[in-house]
N, C-alpha and C positions, 0 to 999 in steps of 0.2 A: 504493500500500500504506500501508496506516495506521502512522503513527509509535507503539510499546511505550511507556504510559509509565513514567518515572522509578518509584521505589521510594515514594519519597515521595507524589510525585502517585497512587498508588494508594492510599496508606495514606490519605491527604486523601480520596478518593474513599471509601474505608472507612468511613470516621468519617463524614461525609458521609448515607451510604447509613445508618447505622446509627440516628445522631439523627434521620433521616427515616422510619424504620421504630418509632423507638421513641415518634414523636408519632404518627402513626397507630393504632399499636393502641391505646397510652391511648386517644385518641379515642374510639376504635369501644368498647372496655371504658366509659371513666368519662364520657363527651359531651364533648364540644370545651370545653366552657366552662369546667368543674372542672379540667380537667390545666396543669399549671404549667409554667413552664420549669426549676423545680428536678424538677418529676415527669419530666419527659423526659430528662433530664443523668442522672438515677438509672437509669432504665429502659437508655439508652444504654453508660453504665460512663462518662461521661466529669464535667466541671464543667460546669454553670449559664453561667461565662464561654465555655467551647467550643462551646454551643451557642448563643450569643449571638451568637459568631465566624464563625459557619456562614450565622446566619438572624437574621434582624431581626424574625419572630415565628411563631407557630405555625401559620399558616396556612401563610407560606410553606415553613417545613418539612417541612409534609406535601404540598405541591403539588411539592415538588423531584423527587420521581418523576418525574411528568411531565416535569421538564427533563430530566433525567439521561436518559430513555428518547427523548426527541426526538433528543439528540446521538447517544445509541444508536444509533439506527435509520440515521442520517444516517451513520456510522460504514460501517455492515453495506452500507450504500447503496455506499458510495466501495468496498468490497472485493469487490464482488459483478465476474464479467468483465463487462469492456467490451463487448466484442458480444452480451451478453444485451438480449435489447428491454428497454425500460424500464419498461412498468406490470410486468412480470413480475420485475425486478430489485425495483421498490419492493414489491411484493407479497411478494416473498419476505425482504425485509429487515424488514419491520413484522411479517412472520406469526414470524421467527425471534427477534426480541427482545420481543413477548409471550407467546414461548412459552418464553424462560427467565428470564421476572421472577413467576414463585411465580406465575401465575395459573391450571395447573392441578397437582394431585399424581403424583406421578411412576408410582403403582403404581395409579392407578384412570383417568388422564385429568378428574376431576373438578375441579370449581374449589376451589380452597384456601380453604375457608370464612374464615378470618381474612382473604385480596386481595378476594374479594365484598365483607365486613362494608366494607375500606378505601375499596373505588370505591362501593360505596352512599353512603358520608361524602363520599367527593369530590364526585359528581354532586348528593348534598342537601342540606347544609348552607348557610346565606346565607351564613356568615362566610368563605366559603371561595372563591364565586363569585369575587369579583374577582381571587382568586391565579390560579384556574384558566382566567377569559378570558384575562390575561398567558401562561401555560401553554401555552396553546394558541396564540396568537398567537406563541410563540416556538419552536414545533413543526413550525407551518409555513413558519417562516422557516429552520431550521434542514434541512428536506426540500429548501424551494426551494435552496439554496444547492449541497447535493450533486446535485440535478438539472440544475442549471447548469453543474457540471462537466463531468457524462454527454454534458451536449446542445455544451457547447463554448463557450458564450453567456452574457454575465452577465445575470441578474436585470433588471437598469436596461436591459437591449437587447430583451429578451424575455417575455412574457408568457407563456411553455407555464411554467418552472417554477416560477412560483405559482399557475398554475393546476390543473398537476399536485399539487403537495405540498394544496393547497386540497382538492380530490378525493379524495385519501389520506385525508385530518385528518376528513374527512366520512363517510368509510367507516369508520373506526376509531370516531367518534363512535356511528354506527348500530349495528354491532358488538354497541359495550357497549348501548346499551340495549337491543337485539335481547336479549343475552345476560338481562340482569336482568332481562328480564319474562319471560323462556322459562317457560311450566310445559308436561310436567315439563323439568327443568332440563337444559342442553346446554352441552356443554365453551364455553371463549370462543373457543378455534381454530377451532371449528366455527362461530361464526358469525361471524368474522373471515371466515373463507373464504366463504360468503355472500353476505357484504357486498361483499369484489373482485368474485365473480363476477359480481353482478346490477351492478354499475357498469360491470364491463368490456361487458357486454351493451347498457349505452346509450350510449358511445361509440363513434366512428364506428371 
């Protein structure tokens, strides 16, 4: 069972979330290049210094989603029961925590035009690639590691849980682009589920 955290550690996690939300949409409003670190501290409610404390620059605080949802997942992963199989535990831990980080609206199922506008930036922007290979690189390390629990075996002894979380990270990658070239347009649950299915279908 997952340790609650501290009061603190949430509020951090608050702040957190919020300065990475408010470099985002500048973003997607004014382009990456024009927003500042004072524009995001304003947008956020906090100082210039606490967003400096947070992230070492703007790339990386719009990429920090992607961390914060990697340990999510990995989270939902550890709480999910033990004798559920495991693509079906990781399935259902990736499909529940994109489906409550604002990427659809709650009264249409559609995608939250402002989370589109943010992963369109994330997937096009140059200045952004390199935060987001790290990103990723540490999404599937954060999968392997909870799958190494599941299975009993460390990481260093086994090859299924990075090849599993690998497999994950690639489904979820398709997903989104499945999603963003959809015309006409289709929830992103909808082709997260998709994307398991037709993977689960080429493994053995």
């Amino acid at each position: 069972m997952t340790e609650r955290p501290s009061l603190r550690e949430r509020r951090r996690q608050e702040t957190r979330r919020a300065i990475s939300w408010a470099a985002i949409t500048l973003a997607v409003e004014r382009g990456l290049g024009t927003v500042t670190i004072d524009d995001i501290a304003g947008e956020a409610g906090v100082s210039p210094r606490t967003v400096n404390n947070y992230f070492s620059s703007k790339a990386e605080a719009i990429a920090a989603r992607q961390y914060d949802r990697a340990q999510a997942i990995a989270d939902h992963l550890r709480a999910r029961p033990a004798d559920e199989p495991l693509w079906t535990a990781l399935r259902q831990a990736v499909l529940d925590q994109y489906r409550d980080d604002r990427g659809e609206t709650a009264d249409s199922g559609q995608p939250d035009p402002q989370w589109t506008q943010g992963v369109r930036l994330m997937v096009s922007e140059p200045a952004l690639q390199g935060e987001f290979l790290k990103a990723g690189a540490a999404t599937e390390q954060a999968l392997a590691e909870a799958i190494a629990e599941r299975l009993g075996e460390g990481p260093e002894h086994d090859l299924r849980p990075m090849l599993v979380a690998a497999a994950a990270g690639g489904a979820v990658r398709a997903a989104m682009l499945r999603w963003l070239r959809a015309a006409p347009p289709i929830p992103f649950e909808t082709a997260l589920h998709q994307a398991f299915d037709q993977l689960a279908e080429v493994l053995p």
